[in-house]
C-alpha positions as CSV (number, residue, x, y, z in Angstrom):
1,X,-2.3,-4.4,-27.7
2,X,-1.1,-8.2,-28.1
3,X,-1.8,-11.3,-25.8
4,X,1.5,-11.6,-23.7
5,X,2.5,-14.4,-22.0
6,X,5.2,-15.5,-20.6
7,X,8.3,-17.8,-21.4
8,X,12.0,-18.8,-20.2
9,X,13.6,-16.8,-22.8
10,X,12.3,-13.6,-23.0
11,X,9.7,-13.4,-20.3
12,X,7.0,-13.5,-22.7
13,X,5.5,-14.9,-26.2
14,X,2.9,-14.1,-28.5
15,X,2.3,-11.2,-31.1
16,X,4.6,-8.5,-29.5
17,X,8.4,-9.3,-28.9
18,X,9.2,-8.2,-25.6
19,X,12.8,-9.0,-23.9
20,X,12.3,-8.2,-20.8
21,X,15.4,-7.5,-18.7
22,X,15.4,-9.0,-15.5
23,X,18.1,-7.8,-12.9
24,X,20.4,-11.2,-12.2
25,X,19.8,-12.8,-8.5
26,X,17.4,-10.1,-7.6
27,X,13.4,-11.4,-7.0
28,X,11.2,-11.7,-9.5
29,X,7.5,-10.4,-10.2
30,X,4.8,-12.3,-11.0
31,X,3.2,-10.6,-14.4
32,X,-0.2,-11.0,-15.0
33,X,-2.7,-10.4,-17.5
34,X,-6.4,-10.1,-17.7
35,X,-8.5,-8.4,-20.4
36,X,-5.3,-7.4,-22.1
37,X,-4.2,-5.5,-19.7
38,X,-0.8,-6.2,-17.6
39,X,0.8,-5.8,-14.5
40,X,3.4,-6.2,-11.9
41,X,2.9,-8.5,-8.5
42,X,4.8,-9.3,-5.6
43,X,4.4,-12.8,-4.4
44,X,5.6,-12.1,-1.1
45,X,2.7,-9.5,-0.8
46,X,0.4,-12.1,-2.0
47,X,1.1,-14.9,0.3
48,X,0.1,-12.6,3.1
49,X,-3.5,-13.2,1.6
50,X,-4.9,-9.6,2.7
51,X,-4.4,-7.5,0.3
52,X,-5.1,-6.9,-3.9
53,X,-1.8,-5.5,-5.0
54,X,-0.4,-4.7,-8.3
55,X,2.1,-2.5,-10.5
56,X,0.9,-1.1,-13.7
57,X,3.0,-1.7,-17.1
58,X,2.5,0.3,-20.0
59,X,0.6,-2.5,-21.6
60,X,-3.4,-2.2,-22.0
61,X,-4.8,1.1,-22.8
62,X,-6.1,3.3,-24.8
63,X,-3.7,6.7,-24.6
64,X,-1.4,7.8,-28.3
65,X,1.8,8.5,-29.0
66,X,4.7,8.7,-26.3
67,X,1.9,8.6,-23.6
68,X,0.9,4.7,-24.8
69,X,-0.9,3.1,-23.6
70,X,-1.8,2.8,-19.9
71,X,-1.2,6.3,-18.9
72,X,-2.7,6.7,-15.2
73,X,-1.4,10.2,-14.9
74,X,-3.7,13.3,-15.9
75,X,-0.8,16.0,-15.8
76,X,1.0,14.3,-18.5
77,X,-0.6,16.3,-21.5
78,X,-3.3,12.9,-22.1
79,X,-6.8,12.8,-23.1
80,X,-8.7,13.1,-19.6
81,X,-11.2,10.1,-20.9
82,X,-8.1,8.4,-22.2
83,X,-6.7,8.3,-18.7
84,X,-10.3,7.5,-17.1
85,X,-10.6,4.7,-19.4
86,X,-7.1,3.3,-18.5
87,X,-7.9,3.8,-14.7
88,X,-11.3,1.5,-15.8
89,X,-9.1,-1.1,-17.4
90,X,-6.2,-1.5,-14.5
91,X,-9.6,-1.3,-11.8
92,X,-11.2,-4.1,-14.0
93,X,-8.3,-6.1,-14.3
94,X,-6.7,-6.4,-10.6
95,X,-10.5,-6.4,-8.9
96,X,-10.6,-3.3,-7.2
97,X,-13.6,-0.5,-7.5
98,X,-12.6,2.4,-9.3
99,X,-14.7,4.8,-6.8
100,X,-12.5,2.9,-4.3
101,X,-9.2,4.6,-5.4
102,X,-7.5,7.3,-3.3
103,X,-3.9,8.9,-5.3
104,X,-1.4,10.8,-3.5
105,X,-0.2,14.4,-4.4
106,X,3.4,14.0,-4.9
107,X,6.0,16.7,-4.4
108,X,9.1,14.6,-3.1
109,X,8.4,15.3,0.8
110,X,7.7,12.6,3.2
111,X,4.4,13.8,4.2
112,X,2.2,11.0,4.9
113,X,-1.8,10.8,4.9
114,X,-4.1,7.9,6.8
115,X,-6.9,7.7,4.6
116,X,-10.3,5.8,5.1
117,X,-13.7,5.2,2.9
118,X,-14.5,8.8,3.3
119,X,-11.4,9.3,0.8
120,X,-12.3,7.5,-1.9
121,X,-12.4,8.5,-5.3
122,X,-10.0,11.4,-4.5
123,X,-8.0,11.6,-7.5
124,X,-10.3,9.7,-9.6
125,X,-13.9,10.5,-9.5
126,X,-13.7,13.5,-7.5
127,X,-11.1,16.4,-6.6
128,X,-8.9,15.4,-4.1
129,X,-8.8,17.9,-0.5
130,X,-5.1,17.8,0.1
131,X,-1.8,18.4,-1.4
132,X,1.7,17.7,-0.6
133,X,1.5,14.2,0.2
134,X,3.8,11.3,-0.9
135,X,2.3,8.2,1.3
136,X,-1.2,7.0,1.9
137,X,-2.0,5.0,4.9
138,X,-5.1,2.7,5.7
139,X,-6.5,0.6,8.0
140,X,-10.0,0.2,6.3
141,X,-10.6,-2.4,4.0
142,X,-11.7,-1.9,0.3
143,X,-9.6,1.4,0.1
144,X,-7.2,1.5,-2.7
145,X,-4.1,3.4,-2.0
146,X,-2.6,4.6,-5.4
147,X,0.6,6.6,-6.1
148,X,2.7,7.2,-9.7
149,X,6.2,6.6,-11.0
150,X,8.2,6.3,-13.8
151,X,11.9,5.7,-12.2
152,X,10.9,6.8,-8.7
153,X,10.8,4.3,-5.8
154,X,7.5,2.8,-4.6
155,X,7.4,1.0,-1.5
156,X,5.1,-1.5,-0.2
157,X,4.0,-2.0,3.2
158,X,1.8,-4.4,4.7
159,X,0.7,-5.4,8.2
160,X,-1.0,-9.0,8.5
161,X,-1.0,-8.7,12.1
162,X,-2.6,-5.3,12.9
163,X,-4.1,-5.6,9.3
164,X,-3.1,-2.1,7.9
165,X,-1.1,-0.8,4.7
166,X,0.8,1.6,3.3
167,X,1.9,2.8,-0.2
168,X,4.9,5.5,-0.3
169,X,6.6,6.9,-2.9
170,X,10.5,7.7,-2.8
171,X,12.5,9.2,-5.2
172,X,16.0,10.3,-4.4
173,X,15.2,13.4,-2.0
174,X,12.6,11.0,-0.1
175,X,14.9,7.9,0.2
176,X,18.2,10.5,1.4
177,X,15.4,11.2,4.0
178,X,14.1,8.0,4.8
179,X,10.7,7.8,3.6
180,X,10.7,3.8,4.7
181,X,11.3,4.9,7.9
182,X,9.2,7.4,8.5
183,X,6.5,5.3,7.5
184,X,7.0,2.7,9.4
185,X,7.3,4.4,12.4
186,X,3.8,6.4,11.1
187,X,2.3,2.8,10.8
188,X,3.2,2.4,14.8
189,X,1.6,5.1,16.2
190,X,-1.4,5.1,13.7
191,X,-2.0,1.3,13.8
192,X,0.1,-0.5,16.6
193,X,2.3,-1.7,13.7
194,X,5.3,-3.7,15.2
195,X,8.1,-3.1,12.7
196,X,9.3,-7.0,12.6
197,X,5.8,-8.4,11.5
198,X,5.6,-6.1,8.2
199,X,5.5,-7.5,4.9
200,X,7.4,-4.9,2.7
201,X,8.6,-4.8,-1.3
202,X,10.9,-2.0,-2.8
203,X,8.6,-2.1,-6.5
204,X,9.8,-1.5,-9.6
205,X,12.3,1.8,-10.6
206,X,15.6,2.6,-11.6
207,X,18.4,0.7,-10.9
208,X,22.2,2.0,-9.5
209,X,23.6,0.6,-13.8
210,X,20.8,3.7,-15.2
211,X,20.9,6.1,-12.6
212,X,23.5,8.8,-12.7
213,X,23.4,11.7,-10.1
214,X,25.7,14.7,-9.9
215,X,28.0,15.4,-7.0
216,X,25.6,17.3,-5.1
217,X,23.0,14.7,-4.9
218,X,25.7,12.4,-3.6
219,X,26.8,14.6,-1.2
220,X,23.4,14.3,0.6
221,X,23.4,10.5,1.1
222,X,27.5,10.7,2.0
223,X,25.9,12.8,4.9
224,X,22.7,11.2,6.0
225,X,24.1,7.1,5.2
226,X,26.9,5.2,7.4
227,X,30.4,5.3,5.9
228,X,31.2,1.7,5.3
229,X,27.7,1.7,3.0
230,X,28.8,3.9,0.9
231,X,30.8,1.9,-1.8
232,X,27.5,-0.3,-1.7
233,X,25.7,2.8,-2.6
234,X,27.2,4.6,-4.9
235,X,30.6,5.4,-7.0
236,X,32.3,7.8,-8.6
237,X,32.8,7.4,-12.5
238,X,36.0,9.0,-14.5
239,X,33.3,11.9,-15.9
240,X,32.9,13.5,-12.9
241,X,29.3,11.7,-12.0
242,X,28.4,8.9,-9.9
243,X,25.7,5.9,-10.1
244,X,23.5,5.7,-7.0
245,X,21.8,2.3,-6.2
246,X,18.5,3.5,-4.9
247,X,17.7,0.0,-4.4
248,X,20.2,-0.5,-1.8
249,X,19.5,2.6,0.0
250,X,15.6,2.0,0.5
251,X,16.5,-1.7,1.6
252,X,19.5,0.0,4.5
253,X,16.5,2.3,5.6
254,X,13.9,-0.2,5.9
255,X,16.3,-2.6,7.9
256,X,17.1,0.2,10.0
257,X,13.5,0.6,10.7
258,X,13.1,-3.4,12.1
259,X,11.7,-4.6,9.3
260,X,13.2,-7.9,8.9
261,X,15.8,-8.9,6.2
262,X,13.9,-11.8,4.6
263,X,10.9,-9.5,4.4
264,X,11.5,-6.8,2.0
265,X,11.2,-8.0,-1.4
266,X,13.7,-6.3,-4.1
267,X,12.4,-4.9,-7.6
268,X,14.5,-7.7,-10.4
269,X,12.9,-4.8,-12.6
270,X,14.4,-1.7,-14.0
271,X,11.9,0.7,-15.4
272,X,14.8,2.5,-17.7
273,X,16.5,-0.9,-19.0
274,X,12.8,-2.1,-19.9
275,X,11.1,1.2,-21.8
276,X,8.6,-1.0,-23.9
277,X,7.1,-2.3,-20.9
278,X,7.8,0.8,-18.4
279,X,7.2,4.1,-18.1
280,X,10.8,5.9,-17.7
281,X,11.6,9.7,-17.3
282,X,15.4,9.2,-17.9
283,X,14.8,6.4,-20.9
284,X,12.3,9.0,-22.5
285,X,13.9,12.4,-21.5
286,X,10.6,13.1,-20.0
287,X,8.6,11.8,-22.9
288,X,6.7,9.9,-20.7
289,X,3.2,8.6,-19.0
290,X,2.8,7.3,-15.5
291,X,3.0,4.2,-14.3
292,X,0.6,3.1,-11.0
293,X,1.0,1.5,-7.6
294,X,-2.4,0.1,-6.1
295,X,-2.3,-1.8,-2.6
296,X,-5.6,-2.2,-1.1
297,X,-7.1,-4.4,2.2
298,X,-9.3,-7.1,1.5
């Protein structure tokens, strides 16, 4: 895979020809590179100075075919050594241990787990002993929290005041039922978290232009989300079907959760307008790998 870096055209230069598509006046992610391998960053997750945090691409390893080439996900039909060597790679790259990793089990609930050191390697370098569970929790330093998407939600949450984390994932059946919320009112009781000092990003997925729902997925958030959002949310196309700006709706939740305004950092990224560089189950018609989400405490 080619040396990428970037540029003001494209968002990057060198021996493969990228455009990346970058969503106007929404925040942009750092992209980094190490080893030839590249990722995702928040800034605003950086500047809290606690935390290695990244956001895999599909750029760096060593899986074939619709699967390349950093596959993280070992029910896609991959080469298990393919996958452990791109979990090596993304380990390598960011700084964090691989024995240090702990995935989630997701099944589109918003069932939450606090994990510690005694969890590591779940996933990864040993079976993992629980199911069901679509955000990981911590408090410990040097656990990695790790969870999977390609056009799902991941949200990012950190505390530099109580010093804790979290990592949840939320498609469109966990963002109808608030998984921002629910984990930041699990961070509370679990950690003391107070709501206003958390440092939060909504990470790279689909965006409202790519995502169209039917009628009966709309009907959900119609329900569960204030009237005078919904135009903001979502609307109704001459076909029958309606584009739903997932985006917006996991921002509305975490703001109705206290988290402040000016810190919940927004995606700028679209994994289905940028399928060369992200894994995307609509772009691919399920053709697809899995892309990672690692947050761990210094």
């Amino acid at each position: 895979m080619p040396f990428l870096t970037q540029n003001k055209k494209s968002g990057f230069s060198g021996g493969c020809s990228l455009n990346i598509i970058w969503k106007k006046d929404m925040e942009k992610l750092d992209i980094k590179e190490k080893d030839g391998v590249t990722w995702l960053s928040f800034p605003r997750l950086e500047q809290t100075g606690i935390v290695l945090q990244a956001f895999s691409t599909r750029l760096g390893g060593c899986s074939k075919g619709f699967l390349e080439s950093m596959n993280l996900g070992f029910s896609r039909g991959d080469n298990p050594e393919a996958v452990m060597e791109n979990y090596r790679r993304i380990s390598g790259a960011v700084g964090f241990p691989l024995d240090s990793i702990v995935t989630s089990d997701q099944t589109h609930t918003t069932n939450l787990r606090v994990v510690g050191r005694e969890d590591c390697g779940s996933g990864i370098t040993r079976p993992r002993d629980f199911t069901d569970v679509d955000g990981l929790l911590t408090g410990e330093r040097g656990v990695t929290l790790a969870t999977f998407y390609a056009d799902c939600v991941p949200l990012f949450f950190v505390d530099p005041v109580r010093r804790a984390i979290a990592l949840s994932h939320s498609g469109w059946r966990g963002t109808v039922h608030r998984m921002g919320r629910v984990t930041v009112e699990r961070m509370q009781k679990e950690f003391g978290t107070k709501p206003e000092d958390l440092v939060t990003a909504v990470g790279p997925s689909i965006c409202q232009d790519c995502y169209e729902v039917s009628e009966d997925v709309i009907g959900e958030f119609a329900a569960e989300f204030a009237a005078d959002s919904h135009r903001t949310l979502f609307y109704r196309k001459e076909n029958g079907k309606y584009q739903l700006n997932l985006w917006e709706a996991n921002r509305r939740v975490l703001l109705e959760a206290g988290v402040k305004d000016e810190n919940i950092g927004m995606p700028g990224i679209c994994t289905c307008c940028n399928p060369g560089l992200l894994f995307s189950h609509r772009a691919s018609k399920g053709k697809r790998g899995n892309l990672g989400a690692f947050l761990m405490l210094k």
